[in-house]
Z-matrix of the N, CA and C atoms (Angstrom, degrees):
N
C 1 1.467
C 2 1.519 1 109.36
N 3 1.386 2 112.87 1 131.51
C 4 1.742 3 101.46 2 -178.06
C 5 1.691 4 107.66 3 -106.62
N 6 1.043 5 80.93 4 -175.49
C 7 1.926 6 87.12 5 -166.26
C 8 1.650 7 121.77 6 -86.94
N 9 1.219 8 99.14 7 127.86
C 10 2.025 9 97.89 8 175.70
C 11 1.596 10 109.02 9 -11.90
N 12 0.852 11 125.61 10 139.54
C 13 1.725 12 130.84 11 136.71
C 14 1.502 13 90.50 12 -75.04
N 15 1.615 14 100.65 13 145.02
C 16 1.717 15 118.63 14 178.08
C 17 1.409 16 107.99 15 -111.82
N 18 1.406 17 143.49 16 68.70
C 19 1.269 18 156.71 17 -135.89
C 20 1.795 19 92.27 18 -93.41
N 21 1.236 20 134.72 19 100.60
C 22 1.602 21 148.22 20 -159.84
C 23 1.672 22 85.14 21 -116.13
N 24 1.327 23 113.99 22 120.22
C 25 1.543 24 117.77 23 175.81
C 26 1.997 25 101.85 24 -142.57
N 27 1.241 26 85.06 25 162.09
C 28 1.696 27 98.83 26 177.50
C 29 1.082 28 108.58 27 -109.28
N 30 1.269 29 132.37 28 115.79
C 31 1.600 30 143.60 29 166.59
C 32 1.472 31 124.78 30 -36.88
N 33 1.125 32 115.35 31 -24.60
C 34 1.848 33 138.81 32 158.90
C 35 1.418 34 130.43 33 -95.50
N 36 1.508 35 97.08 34 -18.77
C 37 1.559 36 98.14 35 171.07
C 38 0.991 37 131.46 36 -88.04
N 39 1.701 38 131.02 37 144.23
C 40 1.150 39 140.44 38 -135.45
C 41 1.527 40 81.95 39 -103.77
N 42 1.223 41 110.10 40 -19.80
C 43 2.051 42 107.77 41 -166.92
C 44 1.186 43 98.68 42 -78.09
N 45 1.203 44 125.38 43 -41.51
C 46 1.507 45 151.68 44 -155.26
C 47 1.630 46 101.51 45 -73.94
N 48 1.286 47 111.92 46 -54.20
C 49 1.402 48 134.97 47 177.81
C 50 1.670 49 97.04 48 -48.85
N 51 1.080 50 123.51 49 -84.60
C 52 1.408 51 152.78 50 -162.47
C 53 1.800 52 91.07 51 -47.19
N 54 1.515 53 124.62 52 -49.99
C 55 1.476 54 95.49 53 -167.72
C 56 1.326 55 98.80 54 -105.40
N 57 1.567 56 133.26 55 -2.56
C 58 1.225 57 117.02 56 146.57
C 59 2.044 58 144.11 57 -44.53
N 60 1.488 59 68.39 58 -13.33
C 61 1.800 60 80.32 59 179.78
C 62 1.002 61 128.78 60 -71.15
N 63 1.702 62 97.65 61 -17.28
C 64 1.820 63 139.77 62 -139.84
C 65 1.045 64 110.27 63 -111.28
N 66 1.672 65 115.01 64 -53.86
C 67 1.270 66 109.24 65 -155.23
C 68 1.547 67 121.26 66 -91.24
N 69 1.386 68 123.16 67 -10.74
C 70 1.824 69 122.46 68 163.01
C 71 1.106 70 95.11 69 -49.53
N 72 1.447 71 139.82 70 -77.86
C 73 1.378 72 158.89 71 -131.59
C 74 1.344 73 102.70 72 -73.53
N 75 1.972 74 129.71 73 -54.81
C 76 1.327 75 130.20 74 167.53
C 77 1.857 76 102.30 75 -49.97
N 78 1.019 77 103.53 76 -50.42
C 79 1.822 78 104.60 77 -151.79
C 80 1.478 79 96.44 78 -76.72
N 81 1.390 80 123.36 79 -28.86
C 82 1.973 81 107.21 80 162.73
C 83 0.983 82 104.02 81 -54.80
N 84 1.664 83 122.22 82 -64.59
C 85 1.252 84 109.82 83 -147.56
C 86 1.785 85 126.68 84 -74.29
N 87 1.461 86 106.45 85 14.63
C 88 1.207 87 138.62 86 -173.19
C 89 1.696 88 105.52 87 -112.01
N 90 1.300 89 112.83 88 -5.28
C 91 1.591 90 107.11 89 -163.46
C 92 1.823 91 106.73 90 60.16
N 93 0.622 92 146.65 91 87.69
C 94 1.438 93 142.32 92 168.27
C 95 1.575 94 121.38 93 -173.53
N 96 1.170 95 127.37 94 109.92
C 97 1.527 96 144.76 95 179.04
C 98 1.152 97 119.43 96 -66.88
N 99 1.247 98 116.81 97 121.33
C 100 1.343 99 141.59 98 -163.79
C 101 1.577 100 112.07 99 -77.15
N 102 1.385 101 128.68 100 135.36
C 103 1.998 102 105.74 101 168.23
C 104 1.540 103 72.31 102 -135.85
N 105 1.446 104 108.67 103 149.91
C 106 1.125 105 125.87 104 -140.81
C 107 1.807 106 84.71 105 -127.72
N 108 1.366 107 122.24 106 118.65
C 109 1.677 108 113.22 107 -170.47
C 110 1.698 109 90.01 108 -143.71
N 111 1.385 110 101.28 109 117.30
C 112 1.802 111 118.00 110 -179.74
C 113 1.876 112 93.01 111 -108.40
N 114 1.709 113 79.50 112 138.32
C 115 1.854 114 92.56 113 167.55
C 116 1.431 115 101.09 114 -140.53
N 117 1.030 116 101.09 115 -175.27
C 118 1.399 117 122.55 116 179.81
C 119 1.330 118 120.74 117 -110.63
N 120 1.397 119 129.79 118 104.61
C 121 1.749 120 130.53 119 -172.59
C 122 1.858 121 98.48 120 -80.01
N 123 1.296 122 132.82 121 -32.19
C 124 1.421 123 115.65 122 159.22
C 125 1.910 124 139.89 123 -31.96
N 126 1.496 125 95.03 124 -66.88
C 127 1.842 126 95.44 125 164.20
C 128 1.359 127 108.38 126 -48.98
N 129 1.708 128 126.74 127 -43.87
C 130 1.129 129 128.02 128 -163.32
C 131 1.928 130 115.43 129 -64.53
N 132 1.044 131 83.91 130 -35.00
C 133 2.003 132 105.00 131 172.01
C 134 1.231 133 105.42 132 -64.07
N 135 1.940 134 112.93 133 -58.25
C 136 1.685 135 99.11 134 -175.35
C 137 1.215 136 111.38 135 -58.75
N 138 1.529 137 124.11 136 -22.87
C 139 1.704 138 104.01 137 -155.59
C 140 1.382 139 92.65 138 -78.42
N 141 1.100 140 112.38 139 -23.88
C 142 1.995 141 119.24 140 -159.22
C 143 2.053 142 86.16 141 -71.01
N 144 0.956 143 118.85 142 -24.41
C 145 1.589 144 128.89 143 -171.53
C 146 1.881 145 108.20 144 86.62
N 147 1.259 146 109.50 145 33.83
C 148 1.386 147 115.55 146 177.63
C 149 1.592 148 107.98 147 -91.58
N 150 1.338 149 135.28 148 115.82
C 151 1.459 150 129.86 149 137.96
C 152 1.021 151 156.43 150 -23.15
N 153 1.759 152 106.98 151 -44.87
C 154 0.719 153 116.73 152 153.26
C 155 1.842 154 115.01 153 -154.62
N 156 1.148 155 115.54 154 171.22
C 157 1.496 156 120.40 155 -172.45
C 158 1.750 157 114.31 156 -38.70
N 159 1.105 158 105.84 157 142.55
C 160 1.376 159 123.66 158 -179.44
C 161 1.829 160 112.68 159 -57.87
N 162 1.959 161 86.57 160 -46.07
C 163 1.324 162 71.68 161 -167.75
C 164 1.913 163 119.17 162 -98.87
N 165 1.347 164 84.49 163 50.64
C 166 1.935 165 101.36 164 176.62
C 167 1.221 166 103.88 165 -126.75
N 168 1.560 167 92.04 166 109.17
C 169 1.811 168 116.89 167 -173.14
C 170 1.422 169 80.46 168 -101.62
């Protein structure tokens, strides 16, 4: 039996979005079970002392 993929996505992210679409569908057809773990990249910015997102030029 092989081990979960731990699929960590952002609820706002567009990256996040894009391989969520993906990854049930890759990880059946691979035999492999998905656990599905959402965070938040905001707290992660304040602690870094960012305002706002990196990737807003």
């Amino acid at each position: 039996m092989s081990q979960p993929l731990h699929f960590w996505f952002e609820f706002a992210s567009t990256y996040s979005y894009l391989a969520a679409m993906r990854v049930d569908r890759e990880a059946e057809a691979r035999g492999i079970d998905v656990v599905w773990r959402p965070f938040l990249l905001g707290p992660i910015f304040h602690a870094q002392g960012w305002d706002t997102s990196p990737f807003v030029i």
